[in-house]
C-alpha positions as CSV (number, residue, x, y, z in Angstrom):
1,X,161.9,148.5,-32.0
2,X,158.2,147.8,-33.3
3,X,157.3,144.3,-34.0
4,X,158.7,144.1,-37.6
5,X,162.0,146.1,-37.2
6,X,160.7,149.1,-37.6
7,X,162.0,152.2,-35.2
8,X,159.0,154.1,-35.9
9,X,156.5,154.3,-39.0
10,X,154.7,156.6,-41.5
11,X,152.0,157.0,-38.9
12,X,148.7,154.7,-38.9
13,X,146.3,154.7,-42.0
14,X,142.8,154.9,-42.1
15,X,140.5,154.3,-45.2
16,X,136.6,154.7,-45.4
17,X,135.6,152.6,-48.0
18,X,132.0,154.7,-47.9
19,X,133.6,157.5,-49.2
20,X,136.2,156.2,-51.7
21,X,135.1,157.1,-55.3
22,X,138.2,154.3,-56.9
23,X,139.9,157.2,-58.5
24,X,143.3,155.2,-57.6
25,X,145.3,158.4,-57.1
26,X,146.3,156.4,-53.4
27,X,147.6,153.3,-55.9
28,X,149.8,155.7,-58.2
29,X,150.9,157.7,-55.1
30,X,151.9,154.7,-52.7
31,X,151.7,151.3,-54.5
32,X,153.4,149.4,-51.6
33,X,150.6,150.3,-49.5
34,X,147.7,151.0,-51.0
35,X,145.6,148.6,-54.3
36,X,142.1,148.6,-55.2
37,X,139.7,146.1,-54.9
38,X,139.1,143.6,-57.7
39,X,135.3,143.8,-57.5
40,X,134.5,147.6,-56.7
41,X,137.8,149.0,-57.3
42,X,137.1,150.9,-54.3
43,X,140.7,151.5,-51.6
44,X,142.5,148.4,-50.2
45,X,145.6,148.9,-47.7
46,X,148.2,146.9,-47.6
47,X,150.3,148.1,-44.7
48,X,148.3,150.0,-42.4
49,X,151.2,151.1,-40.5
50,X,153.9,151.4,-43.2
51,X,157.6,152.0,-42.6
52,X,158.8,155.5,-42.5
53,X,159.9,155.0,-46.1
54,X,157.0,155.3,-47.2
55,X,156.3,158.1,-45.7
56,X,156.6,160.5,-48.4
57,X,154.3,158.0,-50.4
58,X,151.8,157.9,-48.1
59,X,151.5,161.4,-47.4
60,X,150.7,162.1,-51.1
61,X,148.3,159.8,-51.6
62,X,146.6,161.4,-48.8
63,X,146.7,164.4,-50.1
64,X,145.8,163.4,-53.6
65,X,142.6,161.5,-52.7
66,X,139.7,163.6,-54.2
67,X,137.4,162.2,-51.8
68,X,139.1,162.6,-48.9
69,X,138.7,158.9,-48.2
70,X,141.8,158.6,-46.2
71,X,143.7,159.7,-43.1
72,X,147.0,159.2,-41.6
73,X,147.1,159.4,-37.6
């Protein structure tokens, strides 16, 4: 087991904050792991390694990102 009782995860997430345009489709998609930014309402991640039941989640807001701002390894 990983450190917080996990078996394995959704795989790790990566966010470039340079490309992120704060369209929040990541937020709608995956609230548990994703939020925006108070100030620039540009991508915040929560969980950059998020449990496997959030896989799902996570791919779609992947996929949904118009600016292709993140990736999940």
């Amino acid at each position: 087991m990983t450190v917080e009782g996990r078996t394995s995860g959704a795989g790790r997430i990566g966010a470039r904050r340079d490309r992120c345009v704060g369209a929040g489709q990541c937020v709608l998609a995956a609230p548990a792991v994703f939020d925006q930014d108070e100030e620039d309402g540009l991508v915040r991640v929560l969980d950059e390694e998020p449990p496997v039941s959030q896989s799902d989640a996570v791919r779609e807001a992947v996929w949904a990102c118009p600016s292709g701002a993140l990736d999940l390894r």
